[in-house]
N, CA, C and O atoms as a Tinker XYZ file with bonds, in Angstrom:
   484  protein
     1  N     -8.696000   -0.049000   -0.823000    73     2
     2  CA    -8.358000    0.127000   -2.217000    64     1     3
     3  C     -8.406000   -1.208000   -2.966000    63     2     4     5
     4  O     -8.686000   -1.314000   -4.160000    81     3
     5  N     -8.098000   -2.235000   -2.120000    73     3     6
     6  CA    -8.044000   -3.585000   -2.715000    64     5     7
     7  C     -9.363000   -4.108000   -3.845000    63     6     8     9
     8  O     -9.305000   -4.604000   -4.970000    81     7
     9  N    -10.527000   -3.735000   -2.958000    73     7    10
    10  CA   -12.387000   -4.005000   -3.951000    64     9    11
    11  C    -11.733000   -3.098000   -5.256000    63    10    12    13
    12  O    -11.705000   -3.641000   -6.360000    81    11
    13  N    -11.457000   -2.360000   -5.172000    73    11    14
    14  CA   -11.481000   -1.275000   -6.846000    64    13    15
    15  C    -10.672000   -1.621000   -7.142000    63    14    16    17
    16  O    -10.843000   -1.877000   -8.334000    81    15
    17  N     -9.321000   -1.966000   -6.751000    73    15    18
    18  CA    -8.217000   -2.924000   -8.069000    64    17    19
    19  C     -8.867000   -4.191000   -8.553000    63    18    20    21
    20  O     -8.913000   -4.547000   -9.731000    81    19
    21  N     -9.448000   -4.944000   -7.346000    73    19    22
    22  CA   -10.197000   -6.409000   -8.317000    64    21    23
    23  C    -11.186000   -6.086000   -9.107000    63    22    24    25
    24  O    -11.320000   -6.840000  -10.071000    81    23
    25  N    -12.085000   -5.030000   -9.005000    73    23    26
    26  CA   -12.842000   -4.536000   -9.804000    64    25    27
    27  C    -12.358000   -4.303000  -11.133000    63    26    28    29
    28  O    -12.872000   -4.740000  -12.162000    81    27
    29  N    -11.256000   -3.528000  -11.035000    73    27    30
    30  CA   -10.792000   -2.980000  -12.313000    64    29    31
    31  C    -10.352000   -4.490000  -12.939000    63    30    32    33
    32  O    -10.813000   -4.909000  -14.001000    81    31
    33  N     -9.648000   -5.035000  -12.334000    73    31    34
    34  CA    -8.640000   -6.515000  -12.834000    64    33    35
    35  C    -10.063000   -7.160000  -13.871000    63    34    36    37
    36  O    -10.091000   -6.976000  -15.088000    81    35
    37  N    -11.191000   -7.936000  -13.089000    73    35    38
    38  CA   -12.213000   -8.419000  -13.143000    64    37    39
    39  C    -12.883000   -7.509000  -14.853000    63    38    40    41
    40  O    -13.321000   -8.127000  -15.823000    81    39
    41  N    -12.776000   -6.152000  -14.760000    73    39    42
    42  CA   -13.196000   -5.714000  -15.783000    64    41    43
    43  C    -12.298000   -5.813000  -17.285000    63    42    44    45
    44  O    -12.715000   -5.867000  -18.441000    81    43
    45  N    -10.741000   -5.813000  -16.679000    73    43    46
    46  CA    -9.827000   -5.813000  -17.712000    64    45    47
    47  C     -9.846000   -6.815000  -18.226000    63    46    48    49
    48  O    -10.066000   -6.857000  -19.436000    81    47
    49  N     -9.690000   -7.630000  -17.710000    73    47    50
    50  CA    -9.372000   -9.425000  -18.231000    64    49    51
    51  C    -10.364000  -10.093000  -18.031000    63    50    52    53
    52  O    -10.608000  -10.651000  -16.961000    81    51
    53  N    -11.381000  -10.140000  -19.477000    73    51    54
    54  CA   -12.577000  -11.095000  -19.185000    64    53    55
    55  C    -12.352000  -12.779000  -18.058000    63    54    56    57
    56  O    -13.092000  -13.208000  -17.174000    81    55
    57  N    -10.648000  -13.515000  -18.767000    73    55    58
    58  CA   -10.695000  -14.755000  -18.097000    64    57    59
    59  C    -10.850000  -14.559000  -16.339000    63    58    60    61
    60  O    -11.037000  -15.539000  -15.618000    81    59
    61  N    -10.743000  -13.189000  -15.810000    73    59    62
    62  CA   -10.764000  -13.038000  -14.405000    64    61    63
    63  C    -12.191000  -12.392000  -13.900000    63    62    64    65
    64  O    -12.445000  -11.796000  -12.853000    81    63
    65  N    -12.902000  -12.673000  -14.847000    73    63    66
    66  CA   -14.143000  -11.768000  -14.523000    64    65    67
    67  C    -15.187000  -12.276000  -13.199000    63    66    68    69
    68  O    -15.765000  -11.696000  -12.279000    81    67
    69  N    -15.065000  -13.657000  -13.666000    73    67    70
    70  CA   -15.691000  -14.292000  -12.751000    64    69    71
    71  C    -15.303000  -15.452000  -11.338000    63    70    72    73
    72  O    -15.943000  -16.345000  -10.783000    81    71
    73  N    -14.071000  -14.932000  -11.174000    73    71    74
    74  CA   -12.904000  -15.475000  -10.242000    64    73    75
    75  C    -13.419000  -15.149000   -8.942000    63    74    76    77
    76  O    -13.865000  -14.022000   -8.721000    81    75
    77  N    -13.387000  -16.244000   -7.871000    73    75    78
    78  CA   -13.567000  -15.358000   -6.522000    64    77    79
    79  C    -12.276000  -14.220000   -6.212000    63    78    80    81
    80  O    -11.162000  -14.201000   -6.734000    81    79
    81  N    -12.883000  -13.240000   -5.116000    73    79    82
    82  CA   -12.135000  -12.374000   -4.728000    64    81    83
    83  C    -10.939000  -12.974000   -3.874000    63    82    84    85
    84  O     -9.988000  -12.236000   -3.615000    81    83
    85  N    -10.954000  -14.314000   -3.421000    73    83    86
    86  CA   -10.275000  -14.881000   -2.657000    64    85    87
    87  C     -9.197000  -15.815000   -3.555000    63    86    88    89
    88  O     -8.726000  -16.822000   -3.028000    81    87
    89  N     -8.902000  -15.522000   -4.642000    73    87    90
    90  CA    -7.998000  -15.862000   -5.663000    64    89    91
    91  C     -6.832000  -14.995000   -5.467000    63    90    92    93
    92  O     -5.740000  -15.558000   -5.382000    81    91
    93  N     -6.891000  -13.556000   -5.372000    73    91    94
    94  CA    -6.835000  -12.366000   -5.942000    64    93    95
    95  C     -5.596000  -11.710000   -4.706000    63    94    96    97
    96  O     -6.126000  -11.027000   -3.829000    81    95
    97  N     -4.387000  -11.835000   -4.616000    73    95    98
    98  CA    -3.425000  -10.711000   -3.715000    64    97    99
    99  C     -3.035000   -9.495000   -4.311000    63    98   100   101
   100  O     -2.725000   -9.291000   -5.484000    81    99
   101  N     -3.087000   -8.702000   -3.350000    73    99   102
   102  CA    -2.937000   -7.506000   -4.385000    64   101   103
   103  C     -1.620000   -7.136000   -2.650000    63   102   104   105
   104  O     -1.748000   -7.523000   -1.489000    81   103
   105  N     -0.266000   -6.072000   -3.459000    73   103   106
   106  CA     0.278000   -6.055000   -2.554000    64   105   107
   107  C      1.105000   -4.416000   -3.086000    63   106   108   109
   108  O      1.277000   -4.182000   -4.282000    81   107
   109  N      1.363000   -3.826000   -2.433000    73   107   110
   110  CA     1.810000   -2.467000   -2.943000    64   109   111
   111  C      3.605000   -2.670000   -3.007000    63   110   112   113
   112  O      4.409000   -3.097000   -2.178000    81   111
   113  N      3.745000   -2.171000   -4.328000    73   111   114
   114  CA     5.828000   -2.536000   -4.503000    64   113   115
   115  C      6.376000   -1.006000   -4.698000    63   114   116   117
   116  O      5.763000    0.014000   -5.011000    81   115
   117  N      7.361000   -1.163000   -4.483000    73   115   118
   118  CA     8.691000    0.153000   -4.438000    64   117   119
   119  C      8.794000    0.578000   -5.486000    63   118   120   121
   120  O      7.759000    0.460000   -6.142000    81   119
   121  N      9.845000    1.186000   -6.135000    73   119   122
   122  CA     9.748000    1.522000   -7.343000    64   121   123
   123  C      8.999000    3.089000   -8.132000    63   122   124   125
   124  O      9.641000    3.510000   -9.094000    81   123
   125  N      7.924000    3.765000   -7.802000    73   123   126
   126  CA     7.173000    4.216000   -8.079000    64   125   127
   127  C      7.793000    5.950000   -7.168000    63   126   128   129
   128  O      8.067000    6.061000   -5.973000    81   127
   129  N      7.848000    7.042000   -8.225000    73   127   130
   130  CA     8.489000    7.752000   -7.805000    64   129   131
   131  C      7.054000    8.881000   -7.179000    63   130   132   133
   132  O      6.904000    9.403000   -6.074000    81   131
   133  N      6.219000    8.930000   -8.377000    73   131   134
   134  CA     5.147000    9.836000   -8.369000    64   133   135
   135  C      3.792000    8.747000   -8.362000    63   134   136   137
   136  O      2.659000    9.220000   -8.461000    81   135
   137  N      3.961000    7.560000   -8.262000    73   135   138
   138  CA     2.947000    6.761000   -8.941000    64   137   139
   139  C      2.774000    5.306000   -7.455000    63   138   140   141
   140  O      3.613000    4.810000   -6.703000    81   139
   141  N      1.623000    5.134000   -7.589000    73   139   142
   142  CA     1.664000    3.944000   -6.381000    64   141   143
   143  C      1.483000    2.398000   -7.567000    63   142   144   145
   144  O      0.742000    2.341000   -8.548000    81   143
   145  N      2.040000    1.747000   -7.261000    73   143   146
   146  CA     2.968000    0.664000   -7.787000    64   145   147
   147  C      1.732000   -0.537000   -7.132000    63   146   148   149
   148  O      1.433000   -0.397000   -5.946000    81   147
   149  N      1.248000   -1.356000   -7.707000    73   147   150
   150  CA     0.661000   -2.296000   -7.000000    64   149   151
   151  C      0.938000   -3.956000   -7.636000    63   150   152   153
   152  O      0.884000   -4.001000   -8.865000    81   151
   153  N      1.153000   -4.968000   -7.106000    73   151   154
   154  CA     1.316000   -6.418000   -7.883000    64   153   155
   155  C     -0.054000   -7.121000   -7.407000    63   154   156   157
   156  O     -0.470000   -7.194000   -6.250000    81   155
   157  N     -0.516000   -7.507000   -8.310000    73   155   158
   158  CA    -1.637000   -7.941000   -8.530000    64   157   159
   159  C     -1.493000   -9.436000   -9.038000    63   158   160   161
   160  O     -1.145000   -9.689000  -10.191000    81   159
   161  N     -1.725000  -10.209000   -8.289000    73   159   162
   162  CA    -1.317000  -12.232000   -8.307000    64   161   163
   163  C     -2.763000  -12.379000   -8.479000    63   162   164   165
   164  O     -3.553000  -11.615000   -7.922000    81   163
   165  N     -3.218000  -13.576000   -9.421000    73   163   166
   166  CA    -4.415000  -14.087000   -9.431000    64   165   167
   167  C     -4.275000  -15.555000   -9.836000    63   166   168   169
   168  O     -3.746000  -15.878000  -10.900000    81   167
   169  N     -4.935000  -16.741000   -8.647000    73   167   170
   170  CA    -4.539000  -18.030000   -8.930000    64   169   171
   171  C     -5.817000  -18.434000   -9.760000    63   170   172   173
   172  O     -6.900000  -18.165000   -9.241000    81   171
   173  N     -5.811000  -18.991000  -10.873000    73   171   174
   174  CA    -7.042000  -19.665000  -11.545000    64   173   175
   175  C     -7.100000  -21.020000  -10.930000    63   174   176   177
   176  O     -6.349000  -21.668000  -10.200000    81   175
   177  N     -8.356000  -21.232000  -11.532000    73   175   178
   178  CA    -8.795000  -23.008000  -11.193000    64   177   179
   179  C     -7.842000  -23.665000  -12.212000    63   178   180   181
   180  O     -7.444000  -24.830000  -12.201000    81   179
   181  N     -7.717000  -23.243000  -12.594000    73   179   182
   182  CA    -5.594000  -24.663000  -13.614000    64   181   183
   183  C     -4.670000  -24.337000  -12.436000    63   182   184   185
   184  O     -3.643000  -24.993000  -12.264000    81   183
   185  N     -4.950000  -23.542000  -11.793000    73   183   186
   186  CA    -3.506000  -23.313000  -10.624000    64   185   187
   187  C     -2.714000  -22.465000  -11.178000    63   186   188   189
   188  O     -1.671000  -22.238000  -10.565000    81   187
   189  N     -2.927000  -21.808000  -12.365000    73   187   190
   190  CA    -1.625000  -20.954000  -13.125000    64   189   191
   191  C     -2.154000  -19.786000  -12.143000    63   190   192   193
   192  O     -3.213000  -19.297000  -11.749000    81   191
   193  N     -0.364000  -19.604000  -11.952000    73   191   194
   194  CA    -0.811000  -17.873000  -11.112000    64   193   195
   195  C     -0.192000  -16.966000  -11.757000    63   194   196   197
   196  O      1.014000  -16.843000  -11.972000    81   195
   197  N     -1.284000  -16.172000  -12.136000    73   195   198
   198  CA    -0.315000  -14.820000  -13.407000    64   197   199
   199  C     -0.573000  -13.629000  -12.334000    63   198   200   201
   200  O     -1.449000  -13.458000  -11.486000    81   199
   201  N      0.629000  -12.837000  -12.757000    73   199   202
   202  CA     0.446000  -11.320000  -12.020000    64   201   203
   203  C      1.187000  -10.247000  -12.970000    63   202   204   205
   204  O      2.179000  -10.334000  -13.693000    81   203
   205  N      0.380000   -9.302000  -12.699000    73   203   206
   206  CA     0.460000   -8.036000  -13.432000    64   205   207
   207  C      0.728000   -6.909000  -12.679000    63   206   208   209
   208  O      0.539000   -7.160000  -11.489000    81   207
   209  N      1.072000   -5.822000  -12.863000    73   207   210
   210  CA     1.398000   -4.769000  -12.318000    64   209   211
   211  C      0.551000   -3.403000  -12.639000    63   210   212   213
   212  O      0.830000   -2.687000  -13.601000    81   211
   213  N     -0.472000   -3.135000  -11.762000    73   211   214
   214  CA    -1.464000   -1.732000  -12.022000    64   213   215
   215  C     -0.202000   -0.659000  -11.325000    63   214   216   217
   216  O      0.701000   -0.870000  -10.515000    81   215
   217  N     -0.688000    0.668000  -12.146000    73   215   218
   218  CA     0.402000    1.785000  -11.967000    64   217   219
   219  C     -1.008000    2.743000  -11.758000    63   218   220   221
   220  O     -1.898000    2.976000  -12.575000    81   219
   221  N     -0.882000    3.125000  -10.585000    73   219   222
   222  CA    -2.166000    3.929000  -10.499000    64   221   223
   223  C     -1.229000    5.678000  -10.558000    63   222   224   225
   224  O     -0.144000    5.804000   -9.990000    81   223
   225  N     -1.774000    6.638000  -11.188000    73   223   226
   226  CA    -0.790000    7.831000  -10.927000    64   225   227
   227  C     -0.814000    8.556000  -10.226000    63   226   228   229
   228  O     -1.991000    8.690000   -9.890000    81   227
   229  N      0.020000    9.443000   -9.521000    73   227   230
   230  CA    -0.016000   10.344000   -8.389000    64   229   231
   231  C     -0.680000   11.637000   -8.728000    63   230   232   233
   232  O     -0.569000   12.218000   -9.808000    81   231
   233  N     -1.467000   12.078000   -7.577000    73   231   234
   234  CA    -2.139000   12.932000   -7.831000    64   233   235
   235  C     -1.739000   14.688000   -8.750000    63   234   236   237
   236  O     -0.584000   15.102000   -8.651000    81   235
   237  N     -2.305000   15.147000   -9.191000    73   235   238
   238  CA    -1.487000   16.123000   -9.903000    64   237   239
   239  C     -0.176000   15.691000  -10.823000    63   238   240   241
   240  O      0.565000   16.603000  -11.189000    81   239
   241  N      0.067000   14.612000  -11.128000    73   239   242
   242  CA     0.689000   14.695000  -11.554000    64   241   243
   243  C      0.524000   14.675000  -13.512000    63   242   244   245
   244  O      1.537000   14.639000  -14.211000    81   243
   245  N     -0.157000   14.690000  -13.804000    73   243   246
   246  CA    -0.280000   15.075000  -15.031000    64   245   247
   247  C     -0.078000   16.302000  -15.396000    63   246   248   249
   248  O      0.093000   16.491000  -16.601000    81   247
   249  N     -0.035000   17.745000  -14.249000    73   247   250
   250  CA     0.717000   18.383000  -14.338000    64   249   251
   251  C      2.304000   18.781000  -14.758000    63   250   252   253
   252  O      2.770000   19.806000  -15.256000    81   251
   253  N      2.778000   17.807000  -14.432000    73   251   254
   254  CA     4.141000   17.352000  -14.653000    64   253   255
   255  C      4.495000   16.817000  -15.528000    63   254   256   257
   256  O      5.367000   17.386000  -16.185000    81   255
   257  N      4.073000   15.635000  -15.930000    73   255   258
   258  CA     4.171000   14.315000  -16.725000    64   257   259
   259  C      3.009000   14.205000  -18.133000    63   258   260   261
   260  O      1.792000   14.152000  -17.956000    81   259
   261  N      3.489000   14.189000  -19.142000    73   259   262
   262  CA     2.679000   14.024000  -20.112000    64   261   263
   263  C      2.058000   12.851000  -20.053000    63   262   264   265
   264  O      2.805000   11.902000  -19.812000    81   263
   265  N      0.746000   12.572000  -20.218000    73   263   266
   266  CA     0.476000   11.031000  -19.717000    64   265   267
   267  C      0.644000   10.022000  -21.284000    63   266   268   269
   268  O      0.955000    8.904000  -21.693000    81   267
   269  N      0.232000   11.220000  -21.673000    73   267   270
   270  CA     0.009000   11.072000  -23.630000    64   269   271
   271  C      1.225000   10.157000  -24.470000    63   270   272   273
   272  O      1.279000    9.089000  -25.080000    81   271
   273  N      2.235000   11.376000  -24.065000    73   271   274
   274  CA     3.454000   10.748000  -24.524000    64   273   275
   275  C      4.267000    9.871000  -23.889000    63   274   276   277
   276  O      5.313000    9.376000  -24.308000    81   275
   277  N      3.528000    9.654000  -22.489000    73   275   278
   278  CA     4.768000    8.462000  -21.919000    64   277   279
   279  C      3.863000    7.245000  -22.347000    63   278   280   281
   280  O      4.479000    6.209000  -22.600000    81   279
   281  N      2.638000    7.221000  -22.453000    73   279   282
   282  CA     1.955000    6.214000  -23.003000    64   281   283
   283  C      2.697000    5.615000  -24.293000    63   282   284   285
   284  O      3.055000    4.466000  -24.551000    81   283
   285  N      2.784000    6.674000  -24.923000    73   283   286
   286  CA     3.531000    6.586000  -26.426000    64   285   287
   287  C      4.550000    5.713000  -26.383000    63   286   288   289
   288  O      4.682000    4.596000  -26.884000    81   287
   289  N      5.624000    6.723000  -25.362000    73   287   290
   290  CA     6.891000    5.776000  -25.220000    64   289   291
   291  C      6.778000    4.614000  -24.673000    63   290   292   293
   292  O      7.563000    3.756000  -25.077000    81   291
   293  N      5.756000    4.226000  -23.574000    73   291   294
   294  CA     5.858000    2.661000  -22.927000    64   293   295
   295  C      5.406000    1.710000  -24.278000    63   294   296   297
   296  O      5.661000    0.507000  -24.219000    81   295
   297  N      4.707000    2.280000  -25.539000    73   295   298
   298  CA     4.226000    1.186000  -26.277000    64   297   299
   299  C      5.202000    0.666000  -27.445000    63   298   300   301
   300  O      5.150000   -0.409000  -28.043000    81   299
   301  N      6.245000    1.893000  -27.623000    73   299   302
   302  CA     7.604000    1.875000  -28.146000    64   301   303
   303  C      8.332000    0.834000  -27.756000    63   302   304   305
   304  O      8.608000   -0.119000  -28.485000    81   303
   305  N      8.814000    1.021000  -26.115000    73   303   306
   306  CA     9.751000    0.385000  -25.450000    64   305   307
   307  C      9.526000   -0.839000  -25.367000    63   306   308   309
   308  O     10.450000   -1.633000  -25.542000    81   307
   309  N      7.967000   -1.362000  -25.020000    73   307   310
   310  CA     7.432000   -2.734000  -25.043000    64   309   311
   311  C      6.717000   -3.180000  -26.988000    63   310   312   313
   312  O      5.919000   -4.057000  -27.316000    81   311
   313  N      7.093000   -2.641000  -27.437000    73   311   314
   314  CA     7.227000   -3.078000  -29.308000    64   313   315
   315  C      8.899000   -3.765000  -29.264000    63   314   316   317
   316  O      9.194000   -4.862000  -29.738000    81   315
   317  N      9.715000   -2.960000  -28.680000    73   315   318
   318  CA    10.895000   -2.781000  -29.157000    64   317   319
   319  C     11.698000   -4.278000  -28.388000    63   318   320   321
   320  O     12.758000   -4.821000  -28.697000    81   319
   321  N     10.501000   -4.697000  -27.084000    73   319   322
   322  CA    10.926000   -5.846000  -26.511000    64   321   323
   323  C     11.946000   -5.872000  -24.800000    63   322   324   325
   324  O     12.522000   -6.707000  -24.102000    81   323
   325  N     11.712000   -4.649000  -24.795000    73   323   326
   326  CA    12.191000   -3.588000  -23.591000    64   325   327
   327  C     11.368000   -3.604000  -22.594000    63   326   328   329
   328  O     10.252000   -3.415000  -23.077000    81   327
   329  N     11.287000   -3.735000  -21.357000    73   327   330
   330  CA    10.515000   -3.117000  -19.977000    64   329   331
   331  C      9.022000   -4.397000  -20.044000    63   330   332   333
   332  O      8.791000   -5.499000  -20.542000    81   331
   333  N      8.393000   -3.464000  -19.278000    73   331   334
   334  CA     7.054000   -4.878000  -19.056000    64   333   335
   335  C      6.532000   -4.449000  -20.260000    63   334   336   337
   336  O      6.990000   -3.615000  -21.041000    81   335
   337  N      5.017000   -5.441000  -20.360000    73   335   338
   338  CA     4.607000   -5.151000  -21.745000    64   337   339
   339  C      3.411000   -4.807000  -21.145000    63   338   340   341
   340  O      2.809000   -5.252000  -20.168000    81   339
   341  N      3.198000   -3.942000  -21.914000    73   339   342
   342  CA     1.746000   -2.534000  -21.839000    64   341   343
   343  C      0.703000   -3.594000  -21.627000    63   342   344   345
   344  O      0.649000   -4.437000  -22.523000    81   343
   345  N     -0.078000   -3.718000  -20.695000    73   343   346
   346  CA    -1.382000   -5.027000  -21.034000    64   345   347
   347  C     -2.520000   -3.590000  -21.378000    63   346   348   349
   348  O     -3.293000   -3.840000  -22.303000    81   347
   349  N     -2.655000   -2.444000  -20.870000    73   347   350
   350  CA    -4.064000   -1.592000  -21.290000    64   349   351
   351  C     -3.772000   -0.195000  -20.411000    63   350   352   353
   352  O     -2.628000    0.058000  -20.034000    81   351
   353  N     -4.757000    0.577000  -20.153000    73   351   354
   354  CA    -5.209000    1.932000  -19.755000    64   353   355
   355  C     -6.194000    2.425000  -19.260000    63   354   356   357
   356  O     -7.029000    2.815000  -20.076000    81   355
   357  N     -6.504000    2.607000  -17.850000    73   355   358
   358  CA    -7.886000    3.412000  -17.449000    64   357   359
   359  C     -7.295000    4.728000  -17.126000    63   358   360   361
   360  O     -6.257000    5.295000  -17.468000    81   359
   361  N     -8.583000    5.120000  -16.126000    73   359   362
   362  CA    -8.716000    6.558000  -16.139000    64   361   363
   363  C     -7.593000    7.307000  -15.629000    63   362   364   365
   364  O     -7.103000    8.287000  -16.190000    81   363
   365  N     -7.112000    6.676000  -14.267000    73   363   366
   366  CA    -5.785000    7.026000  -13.811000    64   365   367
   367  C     -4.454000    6.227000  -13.311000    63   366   368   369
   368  O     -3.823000    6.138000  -12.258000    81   367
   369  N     -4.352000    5.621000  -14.808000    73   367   370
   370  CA    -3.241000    4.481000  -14.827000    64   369   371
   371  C     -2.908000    3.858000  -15.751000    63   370   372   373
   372  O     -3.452000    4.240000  -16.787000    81   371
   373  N     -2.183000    2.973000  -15.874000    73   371   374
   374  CA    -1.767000    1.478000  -16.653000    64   373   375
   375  C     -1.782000    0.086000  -16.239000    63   374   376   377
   376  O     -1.735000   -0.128000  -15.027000    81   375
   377  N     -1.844000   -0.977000  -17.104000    73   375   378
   378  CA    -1.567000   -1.989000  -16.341000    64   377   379
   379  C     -0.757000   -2.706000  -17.306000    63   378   380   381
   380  O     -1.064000   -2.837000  -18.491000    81   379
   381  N      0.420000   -3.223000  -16.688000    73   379   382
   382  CA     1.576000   -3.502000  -17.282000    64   381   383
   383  C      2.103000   -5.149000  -16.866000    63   382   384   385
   384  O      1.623000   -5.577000  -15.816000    81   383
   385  N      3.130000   -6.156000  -17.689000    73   383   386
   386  CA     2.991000   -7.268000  -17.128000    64   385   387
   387  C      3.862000   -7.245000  -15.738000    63   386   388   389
   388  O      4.240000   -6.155000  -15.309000    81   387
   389  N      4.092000   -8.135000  -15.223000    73   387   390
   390  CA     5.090000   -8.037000  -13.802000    64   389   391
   391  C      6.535000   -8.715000  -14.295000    63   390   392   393
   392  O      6.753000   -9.703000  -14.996000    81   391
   393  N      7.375000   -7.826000  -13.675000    73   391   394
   394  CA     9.228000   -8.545000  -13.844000    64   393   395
   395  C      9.199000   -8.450000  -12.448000    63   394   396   397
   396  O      8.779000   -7.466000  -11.839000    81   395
   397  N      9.459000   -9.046000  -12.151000    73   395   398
   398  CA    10.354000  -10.029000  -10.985000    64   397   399
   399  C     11.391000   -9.447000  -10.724000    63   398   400   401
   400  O     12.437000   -9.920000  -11.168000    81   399
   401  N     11.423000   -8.018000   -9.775000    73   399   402
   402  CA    13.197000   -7.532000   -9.670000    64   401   403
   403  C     13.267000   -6.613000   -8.416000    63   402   404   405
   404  O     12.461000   -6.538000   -7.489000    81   403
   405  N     14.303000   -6.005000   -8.592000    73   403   406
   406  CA    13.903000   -5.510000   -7.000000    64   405   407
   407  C     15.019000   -3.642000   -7.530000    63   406   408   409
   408  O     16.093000   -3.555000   -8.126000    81   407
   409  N     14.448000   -2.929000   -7.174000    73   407   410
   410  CA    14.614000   -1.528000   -7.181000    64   409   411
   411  C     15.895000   -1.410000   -6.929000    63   410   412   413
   412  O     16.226000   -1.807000   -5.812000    81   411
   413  N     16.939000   -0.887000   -7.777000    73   411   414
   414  CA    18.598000   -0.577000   -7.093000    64   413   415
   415  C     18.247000    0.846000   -6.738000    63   414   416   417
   416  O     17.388000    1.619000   -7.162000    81   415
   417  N     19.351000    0.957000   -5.663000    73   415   418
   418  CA    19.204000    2.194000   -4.870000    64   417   419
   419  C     20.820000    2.526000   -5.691000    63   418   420   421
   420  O     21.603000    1.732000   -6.213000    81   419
   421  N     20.899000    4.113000   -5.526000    73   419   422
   422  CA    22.024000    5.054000   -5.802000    64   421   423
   423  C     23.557000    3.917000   -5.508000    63   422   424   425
   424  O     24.436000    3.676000   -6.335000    81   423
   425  N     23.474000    3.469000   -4.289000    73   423   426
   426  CA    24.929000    2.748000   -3.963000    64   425   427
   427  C     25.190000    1.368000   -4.455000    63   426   428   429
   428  O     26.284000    0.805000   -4.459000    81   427
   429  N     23.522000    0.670000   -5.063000    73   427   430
   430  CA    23.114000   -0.478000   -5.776000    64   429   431
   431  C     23.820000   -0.386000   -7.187000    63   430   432   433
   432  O     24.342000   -1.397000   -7.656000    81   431
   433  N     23.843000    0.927000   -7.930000    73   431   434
   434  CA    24.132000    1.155000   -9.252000    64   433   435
   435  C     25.866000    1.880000   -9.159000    63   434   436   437
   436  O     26.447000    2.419000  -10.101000    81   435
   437  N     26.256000    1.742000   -8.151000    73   435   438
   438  CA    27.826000    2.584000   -8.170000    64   437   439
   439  C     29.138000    1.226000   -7.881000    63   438   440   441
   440  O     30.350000    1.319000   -8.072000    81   439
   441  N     28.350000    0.038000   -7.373000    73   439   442
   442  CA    28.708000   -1.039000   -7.218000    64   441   443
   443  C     29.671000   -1.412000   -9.017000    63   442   444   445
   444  O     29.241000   -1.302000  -10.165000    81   443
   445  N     30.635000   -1.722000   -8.653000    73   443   446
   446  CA    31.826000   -1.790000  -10.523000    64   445   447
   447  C     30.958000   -3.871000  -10.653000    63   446   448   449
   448  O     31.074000   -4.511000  -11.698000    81   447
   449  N     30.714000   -4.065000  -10.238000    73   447   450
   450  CA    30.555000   -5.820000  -10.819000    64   449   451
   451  C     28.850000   -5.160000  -11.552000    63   450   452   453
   452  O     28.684000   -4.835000  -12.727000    81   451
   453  N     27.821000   -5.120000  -10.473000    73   451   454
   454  CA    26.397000   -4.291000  -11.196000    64   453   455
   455  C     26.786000   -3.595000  -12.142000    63   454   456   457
   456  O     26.185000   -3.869000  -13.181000    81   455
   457  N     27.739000   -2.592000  -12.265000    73   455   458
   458  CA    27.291000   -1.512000  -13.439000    64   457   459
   459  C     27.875000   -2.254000  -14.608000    63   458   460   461
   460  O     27.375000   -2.032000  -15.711000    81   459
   461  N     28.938000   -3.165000  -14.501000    73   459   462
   462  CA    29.224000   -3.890000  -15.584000    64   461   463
   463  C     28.296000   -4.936000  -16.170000    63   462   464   465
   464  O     28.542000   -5.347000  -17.304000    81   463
   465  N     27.175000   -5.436000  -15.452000    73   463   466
   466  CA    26.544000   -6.188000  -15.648000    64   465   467
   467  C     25.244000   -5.869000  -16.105000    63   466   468   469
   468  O     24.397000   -6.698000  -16.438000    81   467
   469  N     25.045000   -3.990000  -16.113000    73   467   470
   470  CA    23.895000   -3.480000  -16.470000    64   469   471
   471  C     24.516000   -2.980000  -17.849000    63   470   472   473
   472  O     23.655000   -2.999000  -18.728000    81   471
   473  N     25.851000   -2.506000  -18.331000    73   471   474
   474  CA    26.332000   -2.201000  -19.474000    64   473   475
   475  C     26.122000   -3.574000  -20.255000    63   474   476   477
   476  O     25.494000   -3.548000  -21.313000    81   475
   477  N     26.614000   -4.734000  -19.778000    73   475   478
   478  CA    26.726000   -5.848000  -20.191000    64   477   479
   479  C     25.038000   -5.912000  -21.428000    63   478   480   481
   480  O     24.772000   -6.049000  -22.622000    81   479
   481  N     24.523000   -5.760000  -20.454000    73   479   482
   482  CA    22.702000   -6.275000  -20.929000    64   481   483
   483  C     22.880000   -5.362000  -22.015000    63   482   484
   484  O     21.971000   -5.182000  -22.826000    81   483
């Protein structure tokens, strides 16, 4: 799967178009209920290493999920200065910027110091 995410990357972002493939980690993250989650690191020749997050979607699931309107809402939420910010859209996905965080589980969010600190925000 790795050739068709750099493919896609390479097509999205002209500055990565012509990057070796050996720049390029691609690594699959948690998070993703119906959807496979991928972080995508790319080191340039300045050494800056940017990474983004492709959301590829689960199969059938547009059955379920309006793709239309959650599009809508992710461009809301990231206007509004909320969640990652929308970078674009292919055929079966998004690509969004990367936060740096790690998935709370059910007993992660029942914790009294966390939930005060997620009301807090």
């Amino acid at each position: 799967m790795a050739p068709l995410v750099l493919k896609l990357c390479k097509d999205m972002f002209k500055a990565w178009s012509n990057l070796d493939d050996s720049r390029f980690v691609v690594e699959k993250i948690s998070g993703g209920i119906t959807n496979l989650l991928l972080k995508v690191s790319v080191k340039q020749e300045n050494c800056i290493e940017e990474t983004i997050t492709v959301i590829l979607y689960g199969p059938n699931t547009e059955y379920i999920i309006d793709r239309q309107r959650e599009l809508q809402a992710t461009k809301y939420i990231t206007a509004a200065g909320f969640g990652a910010k929308w970078l674009g859209i292919f055929g079966n996905g998004m690509v969004q910027s990367f936060i740096n965080a790690q998935t709370l589980s059910p007993s992660d969010v029942r914790e009294p110091k966390l939930a005060s600190k997620i009301a807090k925000q």
